[in-house]
N, C-alpha and C positions, 0 to 999 in steps of 0.2 A: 206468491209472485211468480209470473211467467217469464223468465227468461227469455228473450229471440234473436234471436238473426234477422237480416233482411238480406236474400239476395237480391239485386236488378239487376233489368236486362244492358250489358256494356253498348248497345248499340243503338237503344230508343229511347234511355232513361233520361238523356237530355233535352227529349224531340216534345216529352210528354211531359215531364216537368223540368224543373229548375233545383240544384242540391237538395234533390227528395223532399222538398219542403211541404210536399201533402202529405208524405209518409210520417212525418214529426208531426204535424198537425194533427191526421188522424191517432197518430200513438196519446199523445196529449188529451184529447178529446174521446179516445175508449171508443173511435166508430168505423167503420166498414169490415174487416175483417180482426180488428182489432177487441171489438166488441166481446169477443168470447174472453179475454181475459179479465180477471178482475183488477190485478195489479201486474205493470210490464216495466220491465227492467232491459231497455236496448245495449244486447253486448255486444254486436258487432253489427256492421254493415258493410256489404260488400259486394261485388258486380257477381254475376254468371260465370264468368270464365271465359265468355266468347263464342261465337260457333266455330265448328259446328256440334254444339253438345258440351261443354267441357266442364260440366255441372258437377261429375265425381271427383273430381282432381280438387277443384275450388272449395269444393264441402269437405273434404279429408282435411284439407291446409284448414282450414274456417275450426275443424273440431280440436287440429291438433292445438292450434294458436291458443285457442280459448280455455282448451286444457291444460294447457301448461301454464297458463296464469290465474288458473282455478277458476275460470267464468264462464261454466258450462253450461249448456244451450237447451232447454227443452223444446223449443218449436223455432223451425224456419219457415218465415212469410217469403213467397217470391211474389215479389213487388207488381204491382198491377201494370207496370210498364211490362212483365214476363207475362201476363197474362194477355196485353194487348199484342205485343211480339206473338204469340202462339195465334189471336185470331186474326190477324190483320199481315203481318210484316212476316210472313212464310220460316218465322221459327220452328226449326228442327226437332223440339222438345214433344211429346210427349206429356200432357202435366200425367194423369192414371201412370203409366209405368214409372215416370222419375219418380212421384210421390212413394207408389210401391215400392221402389228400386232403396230407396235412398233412407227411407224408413227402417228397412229390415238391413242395411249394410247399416247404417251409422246408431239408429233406436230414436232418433229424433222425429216429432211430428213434424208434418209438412201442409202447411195450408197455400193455398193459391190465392194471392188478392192480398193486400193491403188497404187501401182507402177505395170508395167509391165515387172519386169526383176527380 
């Protein structure tokens, strides 16, 4: 069972959907970036942090929280609204470096994209 996170973007997530209602959908249904698990266990959910960048601070809080209530995280999806904020809505992120970045500071995967629709 895969463990995850979701982060979204605090600034778009409500322009492009409504209470992450594709993100459940596709968890539910095992499709867009979801796909690669076989069985998913949503331990937390939770915004970006903000611009500009505040992705480190929000993931340290995100690992400490869930470690201390023993539901630790092997992979965080940033939510397709993070991925549409990076092409569209002049987000400051980086996905190649945060991915990089955040992978070897915390040991967590990090995928881009959650649902496809």
């Amino acid at each position: 069972m895969s463990r995850i996170a979701i982060l979204y973007c605090k600034r778009i997530q409500d322009h492009s959907c409504i209470a992450c209602a594709k993100c459940y959908k596709a968890i539910a249904e095992k499709n867009g970036a979801f796909a690669q698990h076989d069985e998913i266990e949503l331990v937390a959910m939770t915004d970006c942090g903000d611009c500009p960048g505040l992705v480190f601070p929000r993931v340290k809080l995100l690992t400490e929280v869930t470690g201390n209530l023993d539901r630790s995280i092997d992979a965080i999806h940033l939510g397709t609204c993070m991925r549409l904020a990076m092409e569209t809505a002049q987000c400051p992120i980086d996905f190649d470096e945060l991915k990089l970045n955040l992978e070897n500071r915390f040991g967590i995967k990090v995928i881009l994209g959650t649902h496809t629709y």
